[in-house]
N, C-alpha and C positions, 0 to 999 in steps of 0.2 A: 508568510501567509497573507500580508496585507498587501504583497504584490499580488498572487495569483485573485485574492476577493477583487483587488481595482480594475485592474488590467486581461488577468484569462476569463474570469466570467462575463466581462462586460464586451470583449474581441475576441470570439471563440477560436480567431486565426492567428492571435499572439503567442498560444501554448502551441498549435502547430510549428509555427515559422521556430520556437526554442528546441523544442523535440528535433528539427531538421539541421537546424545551426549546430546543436550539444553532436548528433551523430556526424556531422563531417566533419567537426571538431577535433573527434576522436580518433576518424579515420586516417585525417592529413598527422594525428600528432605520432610522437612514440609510441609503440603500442604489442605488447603480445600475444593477439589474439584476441575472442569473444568465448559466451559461453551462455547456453540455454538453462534456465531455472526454474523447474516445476514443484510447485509444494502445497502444502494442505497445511492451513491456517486454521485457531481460535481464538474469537478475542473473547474475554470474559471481562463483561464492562460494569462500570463501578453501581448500573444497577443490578448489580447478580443475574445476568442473564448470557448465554454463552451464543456467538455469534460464528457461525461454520465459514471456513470458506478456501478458497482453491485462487491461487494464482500463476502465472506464468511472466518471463521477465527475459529480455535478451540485455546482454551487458556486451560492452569492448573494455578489454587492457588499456590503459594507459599508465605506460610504466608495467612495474612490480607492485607497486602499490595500492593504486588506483585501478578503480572499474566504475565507467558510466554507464547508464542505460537506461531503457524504457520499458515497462510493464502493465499488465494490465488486472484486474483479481475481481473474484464475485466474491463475496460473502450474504448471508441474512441469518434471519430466525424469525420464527411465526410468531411472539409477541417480546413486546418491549415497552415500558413504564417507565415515561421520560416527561419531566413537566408538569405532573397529574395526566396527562394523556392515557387511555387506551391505546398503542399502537400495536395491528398487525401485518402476517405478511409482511416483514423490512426486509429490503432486499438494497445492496450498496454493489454500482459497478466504480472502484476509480480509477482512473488514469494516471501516472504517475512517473516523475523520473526520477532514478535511484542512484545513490551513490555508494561505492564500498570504498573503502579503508581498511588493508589485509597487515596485520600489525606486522607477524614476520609467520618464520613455517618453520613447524616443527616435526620432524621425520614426517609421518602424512597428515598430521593436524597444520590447518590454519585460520589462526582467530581473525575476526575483523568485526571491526563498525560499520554502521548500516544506516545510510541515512533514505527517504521517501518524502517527495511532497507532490502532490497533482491537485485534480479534479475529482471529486466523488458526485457520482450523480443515483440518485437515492427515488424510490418509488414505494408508497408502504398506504395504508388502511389505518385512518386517523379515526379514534369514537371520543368524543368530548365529554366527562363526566356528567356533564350535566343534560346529555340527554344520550342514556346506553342504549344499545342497541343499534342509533344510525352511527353510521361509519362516509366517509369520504376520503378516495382517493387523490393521494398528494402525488406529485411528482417535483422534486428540486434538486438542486447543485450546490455545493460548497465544497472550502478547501478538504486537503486529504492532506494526513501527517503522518510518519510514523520515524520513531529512532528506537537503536536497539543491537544488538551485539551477537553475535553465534560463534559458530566455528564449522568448520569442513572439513570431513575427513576422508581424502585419496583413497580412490578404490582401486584406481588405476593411473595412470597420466591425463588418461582423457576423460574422466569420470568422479563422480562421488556425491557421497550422504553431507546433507548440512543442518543445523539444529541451529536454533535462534529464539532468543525472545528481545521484547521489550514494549516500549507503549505506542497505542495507535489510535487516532481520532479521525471518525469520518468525516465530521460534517463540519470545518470548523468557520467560525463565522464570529463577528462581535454580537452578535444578536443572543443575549443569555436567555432565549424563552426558546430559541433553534432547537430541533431536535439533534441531536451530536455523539450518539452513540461515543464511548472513548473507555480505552484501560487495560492493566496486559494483553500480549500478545504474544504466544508461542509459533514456531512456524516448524515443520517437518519436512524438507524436499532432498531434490535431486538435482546436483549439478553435471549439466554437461558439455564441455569444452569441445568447441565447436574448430578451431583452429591450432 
């Protein structure tokens, strides 16, 4: 994370130039193919509040084991109590590049680790305790995290359902007064193997 705070926030064109290196990377290496990933997320964060969201994610093989790729996910919720803050309207787009780890396969299950770190760029309706009512609109950027484990289950060769949980933080930052939304995460999709 203290790479992407140094270097992508500060050179918006350094997480390009990675995201474009990581896919030719993939391309020239071993590889079995790619696969398209649509799914419907919530995170439910350590201040009890449940945060919706939808993401999509294109991956390449590399190997049997490995899958790189790039995605991108909305999530929000109309209020959240972070800091003493009032916040509403939160709304988080991040960017991110993902890694799997498919441990092995079992007749049509396959488990794997699930790694995520990017950009999250965040836009929410800030009221300061001490004076309710006025609100100010924030816009900012910090790292994006998430690790966490599922499994897939073959619908077909070229198809299938996938479940996963584990933990995710949007906003992460060394600044402990940051807004940082963060804490399980389950996810529900569909995978579809494009090659």
């Amino acid at each position: 994370m203290y790479f992407l705070n140094q270097c992508c926030l500060r050179r918006p064109g350094t997480l390009f130039t990675m995201l474009i290196c990581l896919l030719l990377f993939t391309k020239s290496g071993a590889q079995s193919g790619s696969d398209l990933r649509l799914n419907v997320e919530d995170l439910y964060s350590t201040h009890s509040n449940h945060f919706a969201g939808a993401s999509a994610s294109y991956n390449r093989y590399w190997g049997n084991k490995w899958a790189l790729g790039v995605g991108v996910e909305y999530s929000g919720t109309a209020y959240h109590d972070d800091n003493g803050w009032n916040l509403y309207h939160l709304n988080f787009i991040p960017v991110y590049v993902s890694a799997y780890f498919n441990i092995g396969t079992y007749r049509q299950w396959t488990p794997y680790a699930h790694l995520q770190e990017g950009i999250s760029f965040a836009w929410y309706d800030k009221e300061f305790p001490d004076h309710p009512g006025t609100r100010h609109r924030i816009r900012e950027k910090g790292g994006y995290g998430y690790g966490g484990a599922g499994t897939r289950y073959a619908v077909s060769p070229g198809s299938g359902f996938f479940l996963e949980a584990g933990m995710k933080a949007f906003h992460l930052s060394f600044n402990n007064l940051d807004v940082n939304p963060h804490g399980f995460t389950s996810k529900l999709g569909y995978v579809y193997r494009l090659q």
